[in-house]
C-alpha atoms as one frame of an Amber mdcrd trajectory, in Angstrom:
protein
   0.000   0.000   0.000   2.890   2.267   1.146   4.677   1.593  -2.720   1.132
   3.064  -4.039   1.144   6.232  -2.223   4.707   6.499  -3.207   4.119   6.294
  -6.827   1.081   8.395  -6.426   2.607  11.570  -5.028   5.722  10.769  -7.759
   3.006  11.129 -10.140   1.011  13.831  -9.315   4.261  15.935  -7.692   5.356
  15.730 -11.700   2.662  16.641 -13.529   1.722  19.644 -10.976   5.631  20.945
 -11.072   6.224  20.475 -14.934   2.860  21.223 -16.595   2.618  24.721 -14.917
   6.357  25.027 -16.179   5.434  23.986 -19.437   2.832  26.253 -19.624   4.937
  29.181 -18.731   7.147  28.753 -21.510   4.119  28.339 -24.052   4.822  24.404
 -24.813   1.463  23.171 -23.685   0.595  20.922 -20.954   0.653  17.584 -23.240
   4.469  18.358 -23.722   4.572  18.938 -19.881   3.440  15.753 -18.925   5.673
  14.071 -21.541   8.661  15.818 -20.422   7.279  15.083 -16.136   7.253  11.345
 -17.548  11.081  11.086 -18.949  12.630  13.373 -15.620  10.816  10.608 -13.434
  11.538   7.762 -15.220  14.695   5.650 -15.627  16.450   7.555 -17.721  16.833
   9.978 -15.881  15.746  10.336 -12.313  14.448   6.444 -11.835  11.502   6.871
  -9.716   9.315   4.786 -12.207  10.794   1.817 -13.306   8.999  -1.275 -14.247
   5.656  -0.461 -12.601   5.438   2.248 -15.493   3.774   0.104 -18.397   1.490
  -1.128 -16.022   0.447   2.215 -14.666   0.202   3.012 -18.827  -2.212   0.701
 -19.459  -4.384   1.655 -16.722  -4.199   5.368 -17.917  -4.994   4.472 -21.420
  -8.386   4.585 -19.910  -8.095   8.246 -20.225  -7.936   8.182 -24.338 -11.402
   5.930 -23.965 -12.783   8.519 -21.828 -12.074  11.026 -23.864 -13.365   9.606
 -27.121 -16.792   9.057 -24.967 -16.958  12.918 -24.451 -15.804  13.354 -28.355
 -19.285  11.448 -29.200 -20.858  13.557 -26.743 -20.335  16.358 -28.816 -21.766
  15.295 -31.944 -24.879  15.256 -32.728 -26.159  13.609 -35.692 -26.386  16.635
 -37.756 -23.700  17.924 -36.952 -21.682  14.459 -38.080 -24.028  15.027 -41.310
 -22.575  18.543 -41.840 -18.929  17.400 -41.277 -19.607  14.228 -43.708 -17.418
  16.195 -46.683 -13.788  16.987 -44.347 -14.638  13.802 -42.487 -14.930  11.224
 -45.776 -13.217  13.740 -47.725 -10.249  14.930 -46.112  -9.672  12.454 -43.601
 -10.187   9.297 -46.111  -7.921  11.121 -48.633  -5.155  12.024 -45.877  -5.514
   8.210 -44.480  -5.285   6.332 -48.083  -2.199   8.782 -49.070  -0.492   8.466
 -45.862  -0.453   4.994 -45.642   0.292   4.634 -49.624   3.545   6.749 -48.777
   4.611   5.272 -45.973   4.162   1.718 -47.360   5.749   2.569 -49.838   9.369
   3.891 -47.976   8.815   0.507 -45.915   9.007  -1.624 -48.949  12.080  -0.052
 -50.140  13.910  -1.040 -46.765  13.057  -4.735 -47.632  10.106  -5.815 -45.595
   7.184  -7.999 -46.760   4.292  -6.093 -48.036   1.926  -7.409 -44.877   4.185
  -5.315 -42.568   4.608  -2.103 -45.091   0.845  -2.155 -44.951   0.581  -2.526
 -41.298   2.870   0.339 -40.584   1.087   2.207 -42.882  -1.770   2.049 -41.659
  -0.893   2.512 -38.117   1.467   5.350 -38.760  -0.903   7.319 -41.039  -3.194
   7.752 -37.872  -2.593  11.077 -35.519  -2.617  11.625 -32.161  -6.569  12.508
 -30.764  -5.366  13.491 -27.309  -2.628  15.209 -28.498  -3.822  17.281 -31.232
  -7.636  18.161 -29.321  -5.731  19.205 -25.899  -3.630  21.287 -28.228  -6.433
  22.687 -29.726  -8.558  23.788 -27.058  -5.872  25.202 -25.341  -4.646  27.508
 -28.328  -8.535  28.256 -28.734  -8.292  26.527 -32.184 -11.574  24.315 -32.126
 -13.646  26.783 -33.777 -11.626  27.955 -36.681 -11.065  25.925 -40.213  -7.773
  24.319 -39.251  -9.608  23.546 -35.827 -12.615  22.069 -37.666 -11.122  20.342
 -40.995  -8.536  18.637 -38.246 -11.045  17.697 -35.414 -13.158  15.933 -38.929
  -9.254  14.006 -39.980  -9.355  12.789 -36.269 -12.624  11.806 -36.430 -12.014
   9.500 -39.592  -8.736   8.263 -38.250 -10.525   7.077 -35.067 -13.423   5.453
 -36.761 -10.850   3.907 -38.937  -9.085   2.308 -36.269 -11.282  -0.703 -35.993
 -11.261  -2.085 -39.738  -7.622  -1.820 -38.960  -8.090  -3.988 -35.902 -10.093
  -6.450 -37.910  -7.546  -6.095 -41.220  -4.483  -6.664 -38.909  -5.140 -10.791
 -38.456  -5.285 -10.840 -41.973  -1.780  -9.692 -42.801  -0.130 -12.337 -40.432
   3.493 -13.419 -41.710   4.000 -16.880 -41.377   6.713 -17.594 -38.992   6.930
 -14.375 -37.141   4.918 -13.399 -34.101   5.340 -13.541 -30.438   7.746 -15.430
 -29.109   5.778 -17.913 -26.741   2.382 -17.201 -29.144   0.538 -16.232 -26.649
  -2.253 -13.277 -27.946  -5.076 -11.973 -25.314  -7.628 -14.386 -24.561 -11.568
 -13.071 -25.025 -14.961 -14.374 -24.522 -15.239 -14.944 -28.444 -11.384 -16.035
 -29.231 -12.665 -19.654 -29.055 -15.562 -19.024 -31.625 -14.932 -19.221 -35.597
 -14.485 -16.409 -37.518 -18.192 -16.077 -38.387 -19.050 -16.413 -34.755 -16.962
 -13.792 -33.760 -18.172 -11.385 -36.490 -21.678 -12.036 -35.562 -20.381 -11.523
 -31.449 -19.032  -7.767 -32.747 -21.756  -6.776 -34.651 -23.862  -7.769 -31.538
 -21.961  -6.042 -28.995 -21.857  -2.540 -31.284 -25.961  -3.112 -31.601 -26.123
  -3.556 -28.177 -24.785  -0.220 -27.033 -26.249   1.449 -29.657 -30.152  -0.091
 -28.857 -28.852   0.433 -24.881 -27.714   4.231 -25.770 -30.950   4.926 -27.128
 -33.793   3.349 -25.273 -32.178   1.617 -21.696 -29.745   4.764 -20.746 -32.476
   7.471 -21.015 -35.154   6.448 -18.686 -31.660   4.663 -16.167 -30.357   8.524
 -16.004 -34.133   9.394 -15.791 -34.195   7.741 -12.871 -31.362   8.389 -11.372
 -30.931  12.144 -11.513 -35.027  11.991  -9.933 -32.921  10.804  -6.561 -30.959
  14.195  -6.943 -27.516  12.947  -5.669 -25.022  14.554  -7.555 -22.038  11.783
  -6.990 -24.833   8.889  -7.946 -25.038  10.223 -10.974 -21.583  10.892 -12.052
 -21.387   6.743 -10.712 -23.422   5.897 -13.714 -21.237   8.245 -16.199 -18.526
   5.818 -15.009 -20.050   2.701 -15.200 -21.196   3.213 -18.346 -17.802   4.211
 -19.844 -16.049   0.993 -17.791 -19.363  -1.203 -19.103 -18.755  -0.577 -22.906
 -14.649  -0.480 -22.666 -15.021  -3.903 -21.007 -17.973  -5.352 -23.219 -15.863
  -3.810 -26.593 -12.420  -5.680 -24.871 -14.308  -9.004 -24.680 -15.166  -8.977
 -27.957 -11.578  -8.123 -29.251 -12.595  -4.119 -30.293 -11.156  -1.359 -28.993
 -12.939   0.039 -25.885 -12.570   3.552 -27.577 -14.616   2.938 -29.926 -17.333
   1.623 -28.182 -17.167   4.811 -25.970 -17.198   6.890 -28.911 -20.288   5.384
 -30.591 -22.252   5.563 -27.201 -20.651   9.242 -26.933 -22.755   9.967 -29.935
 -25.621   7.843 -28.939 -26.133   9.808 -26.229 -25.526  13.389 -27.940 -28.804
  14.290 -28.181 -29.844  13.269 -24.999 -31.133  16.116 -22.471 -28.503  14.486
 -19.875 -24.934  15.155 -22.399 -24.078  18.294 -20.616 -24.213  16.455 -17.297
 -22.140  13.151 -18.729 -19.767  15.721 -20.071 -19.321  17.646 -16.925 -19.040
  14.517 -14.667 -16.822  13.083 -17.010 -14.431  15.780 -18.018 -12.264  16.073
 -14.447 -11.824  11.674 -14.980 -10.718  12.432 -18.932  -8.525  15.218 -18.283
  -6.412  13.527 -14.924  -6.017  10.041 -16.738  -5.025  11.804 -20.264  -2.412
  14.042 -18.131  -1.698  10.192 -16.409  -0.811   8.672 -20.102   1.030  11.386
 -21.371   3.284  10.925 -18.591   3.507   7.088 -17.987   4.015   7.467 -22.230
   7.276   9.747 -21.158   8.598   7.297 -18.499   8.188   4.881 -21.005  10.479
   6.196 -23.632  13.895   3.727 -24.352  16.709   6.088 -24.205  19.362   3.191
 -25.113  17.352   2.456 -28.138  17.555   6.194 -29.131  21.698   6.322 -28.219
  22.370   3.191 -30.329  20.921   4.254 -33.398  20.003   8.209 -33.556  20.501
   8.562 -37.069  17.603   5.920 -38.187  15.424   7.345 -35.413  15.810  10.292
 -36.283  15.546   9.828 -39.777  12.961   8.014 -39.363  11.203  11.008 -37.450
  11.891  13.609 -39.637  10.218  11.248 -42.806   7.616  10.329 -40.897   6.716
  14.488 -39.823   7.445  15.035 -43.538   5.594  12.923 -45.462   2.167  13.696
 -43.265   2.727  17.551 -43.725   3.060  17.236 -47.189  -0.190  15.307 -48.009
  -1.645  17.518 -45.294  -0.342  20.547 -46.821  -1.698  19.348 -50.212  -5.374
  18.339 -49.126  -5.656  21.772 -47.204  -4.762  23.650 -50.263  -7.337  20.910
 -52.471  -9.748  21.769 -49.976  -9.648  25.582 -50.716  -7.758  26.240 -46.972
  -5.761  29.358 -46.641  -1.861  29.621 -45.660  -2.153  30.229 -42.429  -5.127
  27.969 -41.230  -3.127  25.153 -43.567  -0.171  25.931 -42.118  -1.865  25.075
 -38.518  -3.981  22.479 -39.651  -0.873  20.071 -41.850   1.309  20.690 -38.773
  -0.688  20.132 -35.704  -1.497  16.141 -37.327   1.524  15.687 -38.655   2.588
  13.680 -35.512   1.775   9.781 -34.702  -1.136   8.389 -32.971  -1.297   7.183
 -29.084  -3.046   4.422 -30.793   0.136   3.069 -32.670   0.448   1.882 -28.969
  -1.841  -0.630 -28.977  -2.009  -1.474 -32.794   1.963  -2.556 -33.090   1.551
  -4.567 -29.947  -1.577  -6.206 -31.679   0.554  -6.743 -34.990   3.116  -8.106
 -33.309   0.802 -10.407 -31.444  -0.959 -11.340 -34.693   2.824 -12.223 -36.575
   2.212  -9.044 -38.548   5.419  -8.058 -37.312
């Protein structure tokens, strides 16, 4: 218990000493946290060894939670108003992207399975990133604010045919080393079973969203006890990110859709508020456990190819960035904000290259 409170106050002593910093000299507070996460870690200071990955996963939670309040926000017409930048742009800066970068992955010598795997994953941008940027720079409600929130939005839909292409790709041969992959309620069904499992788990929250939820929050708020209610905003979330794990999705996703399930319900602003001081303290929790995480060694033995491969990757995204903006009628300045502020990788590369290595993509 004592090693808890320990890592705790490490924790939260970082993030409340370097985010103010961070702030101060105008680098944002996702940098902060990023920057709290190497000092503490054990490159540097050591305070978070091992325990760090574990304390990662747990704060991935965070990126769910903040994908719920994402769906919160958009109502259906308003997802019928962004339909142009969202299948638009972000379909044309997705199939470009990972047509580049598959391309420059080839030419090193790997199979095509893995060029398209890294392709795929590395054409995807960082939501929590690029949205905490945003809001804090007052960005969300200009073009480059808008036309990027609509990429985002496409990349994170996206992520789960790339979940369901990534099994497909498998190289014969290569994989983990004791072939062990996560075990789910429908890993032991046949493909058709577990297609028919997803489909039922993504109609469930969507039929729950819209006709069980309601008259449960109904309910609830008639008690009037504020902390009951912001109970339920958490059980939902934890419901769906555990239903969507079972059935090998990502619990993001599930969030997201009942996000927007529930956008139009006379109870968002409440979810949102009750949710927001959760999102923002796990998100600030990732950022940093992603910092401590970060393999100096790896970086010292070869810092030409990393950062080579760096630079191309930042380069190739702000060119086809840089290109759609201007097809899209964008002018220089909001381009210029709009191809740099997603021309970073993903926090869901994460969990997709541990999937593809899982699955023998890699």
């Amino acid at each position: 218990m004592s090693d808890l409170f320990v890592q705790a106050f490490v924790y939260l002593l970082a993030a409340v000493v370097a985010v103010p910093v961070a702030k101060r000299l105008g680098l944002g507070s996702v940098l902060g946290y990023l920057i709290a996460g190497v000092i503490i870690g054990p490159f540097v200071f050591g305070f978070v060894t091992t325990e760090g990955e574990d304390v990662l996963h747990f704060a991935e939670f965070g990126v769910v939670m903040m994908l719920f309040v994402i769906g919160l926000e958009l109502q259906p017409e308003k997802l019928w108003r962004l339909r142009l930048p969202i299948l638009g742009m972000g379909g044309t800066q997705v199939l470009v992207t990972t047509i580049l970068i598959a391309a420059a992955t080839l030419v090193f010598g790997f199979s095509w399975q893995t060029a398209l795997a890294v392709g795929l994953i590395l054409a995807l941008s960082s939501t929590a990133i690029v949205l905490q940027t945003f809001q804090e720079k007052d960005l969300m409600k200009t073009e480059a604010g808008q036309n990027g929130f609509s990429v985002l939005l496409f990349q994170d839909i996206a992520v789960i045919p790339i979940i369901a292409l990534l099994p497909l790709l498998a190289v014969s041969g290569v994989g983990d080393s004791d072939g062990h992959s996560d075990e789910t309620l429908v890993s032991e069904l046949p493909a058709w079973g577990q297609g028919l499992a997803v489909l039922g788990a993504i109609a469930a929250v969507l039929v729950g969203g819209r006709y069980l939820l309601r008259p449960v929050f109904r309910f609830i708020a008639s008690a009037g006890v504020r902390e009951v209610f912001t109970a339920a905003a958490l059980l939902i979330v934890v419901g769906i990110a555990l239903l969507m794990t079972e059935v090998g999705l990502s619990p993001a996703l599930g969030a997201f859709i009942a996000g927007v399930v529930l956008a139009d319900s006379e109870y968002r602003h409440e979810l949102e508020g009750d949710i927001e001081p959760f999102k923002g303290l796990l998100l600030g929790l990732f950022f940093i456990s992603v910092g401590a995480q970060m393999d100096f060694d790896v970086i010292a033995s070869k810092p030409f190819v990393v950062a080579g491969v760096v630079v191309g990757l930042v380069a190739v995204k702000i060119a086809v960035l840089w290109a759609i903006g201007f097809r899209f009628g964008m002018g220089f300045d909001q381009r210029t904000i709009f191809a740099f502020s997603l021309a970073q990788g993903g926090e869901f590369a994460f969990v997709l290259f541990s999937l593809s290595e899982q699955e023998g993509v890699l």
